[in-house]
PDB file of N, CA, C and O in Angstrom:
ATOM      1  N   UNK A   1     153.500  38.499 104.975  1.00  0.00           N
ATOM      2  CA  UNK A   1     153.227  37.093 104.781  1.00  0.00           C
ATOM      3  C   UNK A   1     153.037  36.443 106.147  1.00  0.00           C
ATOM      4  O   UNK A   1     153.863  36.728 107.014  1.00  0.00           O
ATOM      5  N   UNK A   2     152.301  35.819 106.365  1.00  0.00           N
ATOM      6  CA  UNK A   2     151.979  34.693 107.266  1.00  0.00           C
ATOM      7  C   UNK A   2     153.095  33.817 107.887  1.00  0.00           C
ATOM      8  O   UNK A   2     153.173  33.713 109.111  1.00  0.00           O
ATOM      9  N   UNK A   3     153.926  33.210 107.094  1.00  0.00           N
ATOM     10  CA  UNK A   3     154.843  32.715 107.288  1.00  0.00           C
ATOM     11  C   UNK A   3     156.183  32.811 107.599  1.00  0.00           C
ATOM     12  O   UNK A   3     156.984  32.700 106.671  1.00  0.00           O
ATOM     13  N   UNK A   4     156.669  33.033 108.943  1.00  0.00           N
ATOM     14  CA  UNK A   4     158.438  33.679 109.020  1.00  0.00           C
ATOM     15  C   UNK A   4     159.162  33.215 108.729  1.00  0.00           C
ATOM     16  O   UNK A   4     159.281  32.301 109.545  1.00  0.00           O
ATOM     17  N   UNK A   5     160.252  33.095 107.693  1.00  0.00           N
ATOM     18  CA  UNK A   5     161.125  32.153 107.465  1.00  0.00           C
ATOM     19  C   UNK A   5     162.012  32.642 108.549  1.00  0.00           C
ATOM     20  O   UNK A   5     161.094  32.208 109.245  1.00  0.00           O
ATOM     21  N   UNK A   6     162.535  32.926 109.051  1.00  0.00           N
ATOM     22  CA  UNK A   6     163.278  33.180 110.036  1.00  0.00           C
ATOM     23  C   UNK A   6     163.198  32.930 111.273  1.00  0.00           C
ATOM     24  O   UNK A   6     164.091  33.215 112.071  1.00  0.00           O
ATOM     25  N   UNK A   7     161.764  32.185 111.669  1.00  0.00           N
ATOM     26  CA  UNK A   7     161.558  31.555 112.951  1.00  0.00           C
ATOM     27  C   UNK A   7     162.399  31.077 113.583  1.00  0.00           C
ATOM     28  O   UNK A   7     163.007  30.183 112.994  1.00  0.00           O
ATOM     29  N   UNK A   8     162.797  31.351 114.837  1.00  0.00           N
ATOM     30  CA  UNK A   8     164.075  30.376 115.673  1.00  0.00           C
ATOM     31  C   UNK A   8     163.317  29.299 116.188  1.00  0.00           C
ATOM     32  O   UNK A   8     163.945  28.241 116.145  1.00  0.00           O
ATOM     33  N   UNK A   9     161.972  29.195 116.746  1.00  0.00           N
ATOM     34  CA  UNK A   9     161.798  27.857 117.142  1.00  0.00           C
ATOM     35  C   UNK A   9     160.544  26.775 116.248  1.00  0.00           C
ATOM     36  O   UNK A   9     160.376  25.599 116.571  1.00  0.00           O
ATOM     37  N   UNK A  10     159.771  27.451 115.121  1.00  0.00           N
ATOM     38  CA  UNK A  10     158.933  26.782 113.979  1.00  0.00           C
ATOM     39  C   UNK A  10     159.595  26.813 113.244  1.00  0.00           C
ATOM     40  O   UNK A  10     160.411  27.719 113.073  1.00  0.00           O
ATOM     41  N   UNK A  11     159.403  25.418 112.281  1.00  0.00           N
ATOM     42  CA  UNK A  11     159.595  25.462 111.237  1.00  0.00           C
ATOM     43  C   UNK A  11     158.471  25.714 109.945  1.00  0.00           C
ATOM     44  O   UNK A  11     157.255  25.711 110.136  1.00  0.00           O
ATOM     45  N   UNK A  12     159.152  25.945 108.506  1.00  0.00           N
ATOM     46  CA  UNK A  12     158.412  26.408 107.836  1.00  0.00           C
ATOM     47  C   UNK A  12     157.808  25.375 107.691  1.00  0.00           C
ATOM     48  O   UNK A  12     156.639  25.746 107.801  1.00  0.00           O
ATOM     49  N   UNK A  13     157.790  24.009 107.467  1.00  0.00           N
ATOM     50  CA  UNK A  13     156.709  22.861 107.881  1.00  0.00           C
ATOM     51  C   UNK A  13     155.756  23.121 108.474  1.00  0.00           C
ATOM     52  O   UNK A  13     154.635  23.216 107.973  1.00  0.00           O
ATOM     53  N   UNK A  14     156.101  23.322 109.927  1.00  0.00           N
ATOM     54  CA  UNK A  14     155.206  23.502 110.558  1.00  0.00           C
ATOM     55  C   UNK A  14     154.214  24.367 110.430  1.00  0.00           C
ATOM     56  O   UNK A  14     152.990  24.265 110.347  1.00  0.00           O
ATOM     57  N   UNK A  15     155.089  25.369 110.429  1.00  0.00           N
ATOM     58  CA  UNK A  15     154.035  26.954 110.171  1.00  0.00           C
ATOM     59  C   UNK A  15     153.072  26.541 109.409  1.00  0.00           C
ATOM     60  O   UNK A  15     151.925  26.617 109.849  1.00  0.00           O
ATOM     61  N   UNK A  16     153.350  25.913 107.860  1.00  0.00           N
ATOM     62  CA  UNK A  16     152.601  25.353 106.933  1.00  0.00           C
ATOM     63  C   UNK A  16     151.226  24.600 107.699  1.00  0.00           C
ATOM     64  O   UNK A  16     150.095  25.030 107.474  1.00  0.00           O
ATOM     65  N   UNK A  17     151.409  23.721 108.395  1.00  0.00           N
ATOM     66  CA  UNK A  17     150.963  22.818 108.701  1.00  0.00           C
ATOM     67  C   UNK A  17     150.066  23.123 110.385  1.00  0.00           C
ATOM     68  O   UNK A  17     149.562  22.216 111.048  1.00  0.00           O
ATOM     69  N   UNK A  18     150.063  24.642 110.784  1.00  0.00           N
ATOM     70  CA  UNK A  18     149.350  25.172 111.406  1.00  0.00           C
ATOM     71  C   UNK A  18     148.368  25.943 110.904  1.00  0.00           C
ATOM     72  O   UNK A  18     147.311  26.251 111.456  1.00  0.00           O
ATOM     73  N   UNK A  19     148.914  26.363 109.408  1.00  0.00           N
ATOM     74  CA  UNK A  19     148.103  27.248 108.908  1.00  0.00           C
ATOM     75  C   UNK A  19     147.005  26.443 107.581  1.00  0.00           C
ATOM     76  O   UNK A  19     146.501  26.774 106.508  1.00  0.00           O
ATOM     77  N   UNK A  20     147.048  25.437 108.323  1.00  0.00           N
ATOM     78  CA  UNK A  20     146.253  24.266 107.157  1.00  0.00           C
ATOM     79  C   UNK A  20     146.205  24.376 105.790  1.00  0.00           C
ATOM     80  O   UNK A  20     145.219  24.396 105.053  1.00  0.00           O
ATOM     81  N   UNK A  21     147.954  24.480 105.401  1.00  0.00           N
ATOM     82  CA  UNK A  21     148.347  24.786 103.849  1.00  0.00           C
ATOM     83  C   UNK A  21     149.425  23.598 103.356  1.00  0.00           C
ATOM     84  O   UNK A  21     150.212  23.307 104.257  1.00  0.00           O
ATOM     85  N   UNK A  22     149.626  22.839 102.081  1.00  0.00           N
ATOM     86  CA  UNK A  22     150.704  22.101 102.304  1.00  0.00           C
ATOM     87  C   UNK A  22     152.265  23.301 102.250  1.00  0.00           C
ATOM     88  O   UNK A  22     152.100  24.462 101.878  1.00  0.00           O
ATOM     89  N   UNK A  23     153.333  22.910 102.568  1.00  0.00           N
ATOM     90  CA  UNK A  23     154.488  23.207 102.349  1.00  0.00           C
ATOM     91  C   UNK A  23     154.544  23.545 100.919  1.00  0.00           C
ATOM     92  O   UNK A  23     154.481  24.749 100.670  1.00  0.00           O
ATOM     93  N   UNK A  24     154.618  22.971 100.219  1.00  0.00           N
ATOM     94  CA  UNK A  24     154.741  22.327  98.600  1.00  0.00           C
ATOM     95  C   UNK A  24     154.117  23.733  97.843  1.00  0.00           C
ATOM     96  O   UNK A  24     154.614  24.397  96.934  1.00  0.00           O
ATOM     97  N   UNK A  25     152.492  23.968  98.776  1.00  0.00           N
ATOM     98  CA  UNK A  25     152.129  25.563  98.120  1.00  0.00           C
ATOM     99  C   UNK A  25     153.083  26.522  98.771  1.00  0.00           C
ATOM    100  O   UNK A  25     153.299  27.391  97.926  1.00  0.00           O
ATOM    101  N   UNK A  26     153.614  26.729  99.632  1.00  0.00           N
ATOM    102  CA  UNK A  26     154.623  28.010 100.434  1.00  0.00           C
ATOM    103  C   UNK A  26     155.413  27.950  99.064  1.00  0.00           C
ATOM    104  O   UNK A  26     155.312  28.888  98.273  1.00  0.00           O
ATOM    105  N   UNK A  27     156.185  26.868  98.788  1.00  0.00           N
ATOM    106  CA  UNK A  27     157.290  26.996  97.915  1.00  0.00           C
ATOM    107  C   UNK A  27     156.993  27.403  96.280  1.00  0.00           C
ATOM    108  O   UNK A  27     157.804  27.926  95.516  1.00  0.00           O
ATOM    109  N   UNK A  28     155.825  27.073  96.027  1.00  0.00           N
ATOM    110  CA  UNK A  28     155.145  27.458  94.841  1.00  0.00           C
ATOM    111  C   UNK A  28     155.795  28.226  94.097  1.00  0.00           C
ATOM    112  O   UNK A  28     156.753  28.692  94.713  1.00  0.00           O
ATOM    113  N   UNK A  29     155.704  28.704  92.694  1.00  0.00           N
ATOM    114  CA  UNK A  29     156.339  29.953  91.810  1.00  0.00           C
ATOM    115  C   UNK A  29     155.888  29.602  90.772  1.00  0.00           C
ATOM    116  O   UNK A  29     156.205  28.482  90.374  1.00  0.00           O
ATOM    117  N   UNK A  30     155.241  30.200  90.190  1.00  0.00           N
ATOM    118  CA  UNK A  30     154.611  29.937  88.812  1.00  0.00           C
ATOM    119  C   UNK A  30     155.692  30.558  88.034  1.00  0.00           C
ATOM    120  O   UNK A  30     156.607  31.369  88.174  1.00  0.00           O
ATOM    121  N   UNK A  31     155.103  29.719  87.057  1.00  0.00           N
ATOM    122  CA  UNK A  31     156.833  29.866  85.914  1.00  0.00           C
ATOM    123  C   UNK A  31     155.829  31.183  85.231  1.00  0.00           C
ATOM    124  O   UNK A  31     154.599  31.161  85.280  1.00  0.00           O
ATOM    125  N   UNK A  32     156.525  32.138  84.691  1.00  0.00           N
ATOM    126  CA  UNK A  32     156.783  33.599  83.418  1.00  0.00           C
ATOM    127  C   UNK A  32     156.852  32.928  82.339  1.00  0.00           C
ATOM    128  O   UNK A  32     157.673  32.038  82.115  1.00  0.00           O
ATOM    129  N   UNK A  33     155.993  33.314  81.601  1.00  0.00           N
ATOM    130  CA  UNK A  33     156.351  33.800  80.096  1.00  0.00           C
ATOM    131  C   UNK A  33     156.793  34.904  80.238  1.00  0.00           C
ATOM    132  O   UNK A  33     156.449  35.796  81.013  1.00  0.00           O
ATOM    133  N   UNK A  34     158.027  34.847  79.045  1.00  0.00           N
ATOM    134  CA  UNK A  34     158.325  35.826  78.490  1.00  0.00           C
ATOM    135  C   UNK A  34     157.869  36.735  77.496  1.00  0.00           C
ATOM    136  O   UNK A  34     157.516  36.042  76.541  1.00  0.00           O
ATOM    137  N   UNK A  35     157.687  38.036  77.222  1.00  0.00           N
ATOM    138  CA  UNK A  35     156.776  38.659  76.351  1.00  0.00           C
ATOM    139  C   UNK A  35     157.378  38.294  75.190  1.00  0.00           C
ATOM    140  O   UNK A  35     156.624  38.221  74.220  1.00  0.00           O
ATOM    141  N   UNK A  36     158.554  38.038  75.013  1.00  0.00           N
ATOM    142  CA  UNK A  36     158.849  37.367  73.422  1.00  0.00           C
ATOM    143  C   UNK A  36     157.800  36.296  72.856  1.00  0.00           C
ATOM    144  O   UNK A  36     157.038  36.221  71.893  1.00  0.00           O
ATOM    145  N   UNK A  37     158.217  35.383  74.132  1.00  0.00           N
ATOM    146  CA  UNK A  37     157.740  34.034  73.843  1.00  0.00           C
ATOM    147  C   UNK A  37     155.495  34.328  73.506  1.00  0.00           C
ATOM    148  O   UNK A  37     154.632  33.788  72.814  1.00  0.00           O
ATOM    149  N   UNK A  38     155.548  35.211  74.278  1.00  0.00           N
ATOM    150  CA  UNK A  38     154.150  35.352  74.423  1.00  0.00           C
ATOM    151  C   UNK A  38     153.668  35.975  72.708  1.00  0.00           C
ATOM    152  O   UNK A  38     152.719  35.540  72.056  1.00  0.00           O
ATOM    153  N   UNK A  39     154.327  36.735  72.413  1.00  0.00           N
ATOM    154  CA  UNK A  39     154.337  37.542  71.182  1.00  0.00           C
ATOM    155  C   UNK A  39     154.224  36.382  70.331  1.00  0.00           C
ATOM    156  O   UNK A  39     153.126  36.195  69.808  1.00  0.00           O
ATOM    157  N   UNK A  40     155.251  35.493  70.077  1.00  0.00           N
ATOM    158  CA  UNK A  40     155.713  34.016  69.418  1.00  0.00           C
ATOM    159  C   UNK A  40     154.059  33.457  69.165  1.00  0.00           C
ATOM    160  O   UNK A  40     153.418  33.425  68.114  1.00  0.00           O
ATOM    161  N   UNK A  41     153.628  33.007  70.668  1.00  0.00           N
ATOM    162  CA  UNK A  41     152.481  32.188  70.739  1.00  0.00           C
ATOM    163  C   UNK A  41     151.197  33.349  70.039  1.00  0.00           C
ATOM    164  O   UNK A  41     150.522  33.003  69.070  1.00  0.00           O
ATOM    165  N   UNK A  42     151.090  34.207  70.459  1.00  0.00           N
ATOM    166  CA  UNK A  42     150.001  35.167  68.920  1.00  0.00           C
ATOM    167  C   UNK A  42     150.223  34.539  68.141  1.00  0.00           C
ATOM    168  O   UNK A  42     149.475  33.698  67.642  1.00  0.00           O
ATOM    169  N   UNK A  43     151.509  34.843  67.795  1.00  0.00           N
ATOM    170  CA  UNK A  43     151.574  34.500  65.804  1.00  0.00           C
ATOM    171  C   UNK A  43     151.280  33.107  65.392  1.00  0.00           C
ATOM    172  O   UNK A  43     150.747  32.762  64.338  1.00  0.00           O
ATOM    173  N   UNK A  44     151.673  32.393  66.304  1.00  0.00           N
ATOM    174  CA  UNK A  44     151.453  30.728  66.023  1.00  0.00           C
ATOM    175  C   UNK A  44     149.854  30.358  65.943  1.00  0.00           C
ATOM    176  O   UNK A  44     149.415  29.453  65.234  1.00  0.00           O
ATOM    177  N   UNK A  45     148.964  31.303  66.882  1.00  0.00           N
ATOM    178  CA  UNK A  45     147.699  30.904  67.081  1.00  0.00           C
ATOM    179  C   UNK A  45     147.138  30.191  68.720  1.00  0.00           C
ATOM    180  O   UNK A  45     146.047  30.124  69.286  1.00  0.00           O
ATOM    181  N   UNK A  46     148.608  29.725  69.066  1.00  0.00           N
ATOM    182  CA  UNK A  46     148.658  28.860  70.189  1.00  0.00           C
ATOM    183  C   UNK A  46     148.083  29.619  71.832  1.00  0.00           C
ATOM    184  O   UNK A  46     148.263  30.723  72.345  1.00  0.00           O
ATOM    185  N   UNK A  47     147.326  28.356  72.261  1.00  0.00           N
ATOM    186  CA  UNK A  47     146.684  29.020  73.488  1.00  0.00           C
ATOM    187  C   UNK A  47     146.614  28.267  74.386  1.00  0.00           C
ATOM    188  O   UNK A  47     147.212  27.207  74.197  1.00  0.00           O
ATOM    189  N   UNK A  48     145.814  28.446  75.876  1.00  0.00           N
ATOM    190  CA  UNK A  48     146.018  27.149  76.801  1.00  0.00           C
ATOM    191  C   UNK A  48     144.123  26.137  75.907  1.00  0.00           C
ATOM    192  O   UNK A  48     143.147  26.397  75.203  1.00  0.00           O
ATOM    193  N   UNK A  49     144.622  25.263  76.497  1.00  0.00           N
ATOM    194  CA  UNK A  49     143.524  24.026  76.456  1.00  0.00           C
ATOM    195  C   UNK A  49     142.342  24.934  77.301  1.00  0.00           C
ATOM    196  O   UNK A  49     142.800  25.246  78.400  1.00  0.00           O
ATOM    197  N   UNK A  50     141.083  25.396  77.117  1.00  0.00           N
ATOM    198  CA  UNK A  50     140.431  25.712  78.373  1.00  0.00           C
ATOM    199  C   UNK A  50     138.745  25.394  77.740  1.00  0.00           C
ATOM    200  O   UNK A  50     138.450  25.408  76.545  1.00  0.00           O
ATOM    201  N   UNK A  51     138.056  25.196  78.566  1.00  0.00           N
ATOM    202  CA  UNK A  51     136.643  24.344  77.739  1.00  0.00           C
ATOM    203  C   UNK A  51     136.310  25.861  77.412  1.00  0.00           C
ATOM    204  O   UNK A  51     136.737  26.850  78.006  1.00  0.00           O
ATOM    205  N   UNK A  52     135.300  25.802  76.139  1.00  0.00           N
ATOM    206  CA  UNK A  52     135.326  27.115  75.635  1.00  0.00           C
ATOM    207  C   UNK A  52     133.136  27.218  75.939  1.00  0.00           C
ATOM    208  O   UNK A  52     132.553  26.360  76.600  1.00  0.00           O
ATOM    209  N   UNK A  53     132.597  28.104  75.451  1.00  0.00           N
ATOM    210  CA  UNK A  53     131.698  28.191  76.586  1.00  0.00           C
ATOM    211  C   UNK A  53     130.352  27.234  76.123  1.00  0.00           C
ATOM    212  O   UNK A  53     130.188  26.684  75.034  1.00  0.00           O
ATOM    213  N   UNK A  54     129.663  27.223  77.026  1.00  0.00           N
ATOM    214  CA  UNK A  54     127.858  26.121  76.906  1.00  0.00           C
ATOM    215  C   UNK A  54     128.787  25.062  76.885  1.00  0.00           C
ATOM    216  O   UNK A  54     128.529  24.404  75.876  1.00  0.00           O
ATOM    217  N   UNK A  55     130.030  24.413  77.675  1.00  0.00           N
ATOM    218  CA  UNK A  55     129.919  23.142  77.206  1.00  0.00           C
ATOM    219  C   UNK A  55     129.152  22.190  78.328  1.00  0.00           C
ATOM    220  O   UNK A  55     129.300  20.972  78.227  1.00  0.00           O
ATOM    221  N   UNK A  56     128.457  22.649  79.236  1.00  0.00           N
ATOM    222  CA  UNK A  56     127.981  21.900  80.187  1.00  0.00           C
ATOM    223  C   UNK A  56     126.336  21.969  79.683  1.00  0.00           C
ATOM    224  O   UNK A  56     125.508  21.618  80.523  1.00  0.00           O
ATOM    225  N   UNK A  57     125.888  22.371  78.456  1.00  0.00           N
ATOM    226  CA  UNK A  57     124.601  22.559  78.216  1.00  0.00           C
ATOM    227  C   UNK A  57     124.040  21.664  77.545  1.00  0.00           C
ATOM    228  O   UNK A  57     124.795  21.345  76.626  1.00  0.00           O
ATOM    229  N   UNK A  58     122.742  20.872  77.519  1.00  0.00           N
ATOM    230  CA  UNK A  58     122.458  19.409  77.666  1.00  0.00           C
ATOM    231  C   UNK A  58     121.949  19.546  75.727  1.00  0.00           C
ATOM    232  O   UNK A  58     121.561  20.578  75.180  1.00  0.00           O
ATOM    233  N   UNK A  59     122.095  18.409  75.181  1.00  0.00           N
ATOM    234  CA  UNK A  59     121.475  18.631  74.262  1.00  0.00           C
ATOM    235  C   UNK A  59     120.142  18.121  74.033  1.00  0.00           C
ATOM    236  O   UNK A  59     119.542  17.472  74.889  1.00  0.00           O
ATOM    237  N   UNK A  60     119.476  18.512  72.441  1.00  0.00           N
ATOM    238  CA  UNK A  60     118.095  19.207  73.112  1.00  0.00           C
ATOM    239  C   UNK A  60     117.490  17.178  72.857  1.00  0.00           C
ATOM    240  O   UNK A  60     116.547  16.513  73.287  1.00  0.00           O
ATOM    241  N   UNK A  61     118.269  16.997  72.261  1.00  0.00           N
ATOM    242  CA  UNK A  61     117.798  15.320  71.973  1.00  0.00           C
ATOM    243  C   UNK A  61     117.786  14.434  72.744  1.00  0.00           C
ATOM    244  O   UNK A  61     117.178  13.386  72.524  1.00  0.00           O
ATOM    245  N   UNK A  62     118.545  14.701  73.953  1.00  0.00           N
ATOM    246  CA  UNK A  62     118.772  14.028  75.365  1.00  0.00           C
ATOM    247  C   UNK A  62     118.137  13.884  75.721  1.00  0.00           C
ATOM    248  O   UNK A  62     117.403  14.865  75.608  1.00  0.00           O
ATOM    249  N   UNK A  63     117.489  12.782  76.520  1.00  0.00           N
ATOM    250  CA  UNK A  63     116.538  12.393  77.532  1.00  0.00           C
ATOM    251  C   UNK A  63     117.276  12.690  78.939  1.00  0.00           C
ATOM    252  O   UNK A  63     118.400  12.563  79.424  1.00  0.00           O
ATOM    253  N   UNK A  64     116.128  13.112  79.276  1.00  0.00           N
ATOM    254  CA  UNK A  64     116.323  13.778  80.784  1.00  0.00           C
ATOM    255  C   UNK A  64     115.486  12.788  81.717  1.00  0.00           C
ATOM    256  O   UNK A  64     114.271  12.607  81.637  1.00  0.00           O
ATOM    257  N   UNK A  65     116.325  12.210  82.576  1.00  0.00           N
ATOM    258  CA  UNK A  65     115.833  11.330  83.327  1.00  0.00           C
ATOM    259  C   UNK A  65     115.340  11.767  84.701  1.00  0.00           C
ATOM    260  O   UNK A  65     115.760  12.840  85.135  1.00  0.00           O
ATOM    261  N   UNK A  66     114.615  11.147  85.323  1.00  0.00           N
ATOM    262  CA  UNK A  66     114.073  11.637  86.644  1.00  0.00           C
ATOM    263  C   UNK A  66     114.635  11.393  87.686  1.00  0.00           C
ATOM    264  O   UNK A  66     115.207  10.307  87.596  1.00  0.00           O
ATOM    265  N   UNK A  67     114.770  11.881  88.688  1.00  0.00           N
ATOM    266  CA  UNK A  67     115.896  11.981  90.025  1.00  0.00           C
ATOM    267  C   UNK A  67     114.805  10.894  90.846  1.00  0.00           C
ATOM    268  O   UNK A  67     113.654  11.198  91.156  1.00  0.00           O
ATOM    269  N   UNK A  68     115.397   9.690  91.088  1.00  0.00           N
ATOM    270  CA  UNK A  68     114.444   9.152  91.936  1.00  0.00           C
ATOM    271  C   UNK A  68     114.320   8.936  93.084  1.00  0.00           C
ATOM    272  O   UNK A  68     113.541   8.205  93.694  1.00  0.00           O
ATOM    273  N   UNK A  69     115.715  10.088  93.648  1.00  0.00           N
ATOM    274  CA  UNK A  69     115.700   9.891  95.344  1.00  0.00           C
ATOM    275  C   UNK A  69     114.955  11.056  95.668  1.00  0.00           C
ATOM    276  O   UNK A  69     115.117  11.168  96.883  1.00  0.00           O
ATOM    277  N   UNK A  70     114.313  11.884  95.325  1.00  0.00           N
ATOM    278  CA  UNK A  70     113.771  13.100  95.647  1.00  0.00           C
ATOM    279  C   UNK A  70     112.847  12.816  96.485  1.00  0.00           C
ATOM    280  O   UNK A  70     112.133  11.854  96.202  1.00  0.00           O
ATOM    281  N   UNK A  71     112.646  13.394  97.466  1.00  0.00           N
ATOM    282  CA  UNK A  71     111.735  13.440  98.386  1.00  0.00           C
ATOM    283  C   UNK A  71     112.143  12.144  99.846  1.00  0.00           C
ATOM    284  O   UNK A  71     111.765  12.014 101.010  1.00  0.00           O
ATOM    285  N   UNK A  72     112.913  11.549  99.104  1.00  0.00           N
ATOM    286  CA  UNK A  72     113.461  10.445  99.748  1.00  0.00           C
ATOM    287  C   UNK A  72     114.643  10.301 101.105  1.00  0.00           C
ATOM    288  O   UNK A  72     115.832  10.603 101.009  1.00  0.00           O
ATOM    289  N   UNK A  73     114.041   9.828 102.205  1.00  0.00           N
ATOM    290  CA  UNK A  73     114.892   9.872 103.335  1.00  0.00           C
ATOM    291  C   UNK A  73     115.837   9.164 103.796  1.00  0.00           C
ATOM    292  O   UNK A  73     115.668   8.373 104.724  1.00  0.00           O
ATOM    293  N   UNK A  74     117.151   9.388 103.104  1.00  0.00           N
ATOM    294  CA  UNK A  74     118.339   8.987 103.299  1.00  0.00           C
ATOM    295  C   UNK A  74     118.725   8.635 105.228  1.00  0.00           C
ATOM    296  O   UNK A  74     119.527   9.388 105.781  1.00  0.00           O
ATOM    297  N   UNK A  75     118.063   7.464 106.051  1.00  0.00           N
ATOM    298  CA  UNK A  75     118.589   7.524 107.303  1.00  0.00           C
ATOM    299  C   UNK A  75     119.915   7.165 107.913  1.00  0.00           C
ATOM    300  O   UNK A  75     120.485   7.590 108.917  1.00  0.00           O
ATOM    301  N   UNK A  76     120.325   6.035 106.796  1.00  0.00           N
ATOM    302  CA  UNK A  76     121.237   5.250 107.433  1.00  0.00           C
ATOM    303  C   UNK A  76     122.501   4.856 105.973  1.00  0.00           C
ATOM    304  O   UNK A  76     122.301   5.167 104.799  1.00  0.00           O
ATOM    305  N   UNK A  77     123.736   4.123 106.503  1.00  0.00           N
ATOM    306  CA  UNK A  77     124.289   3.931 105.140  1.00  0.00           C
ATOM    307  C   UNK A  77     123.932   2.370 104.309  1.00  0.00           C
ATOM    308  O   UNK A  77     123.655   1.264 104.774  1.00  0.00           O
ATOM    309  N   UNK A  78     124.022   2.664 103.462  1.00  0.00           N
ATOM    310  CA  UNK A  78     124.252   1.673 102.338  1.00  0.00           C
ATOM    311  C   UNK A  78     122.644   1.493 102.315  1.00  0.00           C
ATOM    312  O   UNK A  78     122.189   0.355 102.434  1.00  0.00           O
ATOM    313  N   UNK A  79     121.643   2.773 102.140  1.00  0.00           N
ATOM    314  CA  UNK A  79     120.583   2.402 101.872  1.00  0.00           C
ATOM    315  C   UNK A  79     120.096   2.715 100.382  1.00  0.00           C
ATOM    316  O   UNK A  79     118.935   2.662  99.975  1.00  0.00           O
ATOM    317  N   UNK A  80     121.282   3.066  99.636  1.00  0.00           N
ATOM    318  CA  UNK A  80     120.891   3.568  98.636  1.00  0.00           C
ATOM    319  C   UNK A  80     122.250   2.912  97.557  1.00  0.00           C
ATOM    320  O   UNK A  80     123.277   2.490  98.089  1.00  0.00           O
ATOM    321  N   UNK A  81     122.129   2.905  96.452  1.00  0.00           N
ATOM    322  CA  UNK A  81     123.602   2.649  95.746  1.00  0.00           C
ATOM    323  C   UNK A  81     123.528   2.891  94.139  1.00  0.00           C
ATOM    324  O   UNK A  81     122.401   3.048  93.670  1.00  0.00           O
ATOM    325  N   UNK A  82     124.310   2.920  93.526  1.00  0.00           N
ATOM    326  CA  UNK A  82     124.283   3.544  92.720  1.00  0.00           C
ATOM    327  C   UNK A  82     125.478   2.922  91.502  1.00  0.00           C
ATOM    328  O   UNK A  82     126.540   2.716  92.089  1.00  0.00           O
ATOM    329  N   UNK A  83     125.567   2.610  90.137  1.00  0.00           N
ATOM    330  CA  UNK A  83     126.057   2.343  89.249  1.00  0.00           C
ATOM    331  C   UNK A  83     126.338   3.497  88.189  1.00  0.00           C
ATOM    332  O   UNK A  83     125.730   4.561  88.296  1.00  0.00           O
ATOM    333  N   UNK A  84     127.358   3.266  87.056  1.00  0.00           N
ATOM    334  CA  UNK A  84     127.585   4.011  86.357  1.00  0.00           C
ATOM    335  C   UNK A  84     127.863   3.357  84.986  1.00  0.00           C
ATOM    336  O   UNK A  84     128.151   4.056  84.015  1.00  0.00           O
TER     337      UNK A  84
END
């Protein structure tokens, strides 16, 4: 590991914070399931939330609008702006 916990003169802060990581990830630990519990969640049906697939695919009724900065030379700021 990267990180010595045993440093006499860094701390693990620091170390963190040389190695352009927060602290907060060093200490990290992802929690276990247990294979019981995992067995449990089969039978229930239960799963994580995760987008399931094509959901970024446009539908076919959608109007597709035209990009109107294309070709367009962005020099300076606030020459362009934008709403939602």
């Amino acid at each position: 590991m990267l990180i010595d916990q045993q440093h006499p003169d860094i701390s693990i802060s620091r170390q963190c914070q040389l190695l352009g990581i927060s602290h907060s990830s060093y200490y990290y630990r992802p929690a276990e399931a247990s294979e019981e519990n995992l067995r449990y969640m089969r039978l229930m049906g239960l799963q994580g939330a995760v987008p399931g697939p094509h959901t970024s695919k446009p539908h076919p009724e959608n109007k597709i609008y035209p990009y109107l900065l294309k070709g367009m030379r962005l020099t300076h700021a606030n020459l362009v702006w934008s709403t939602d």
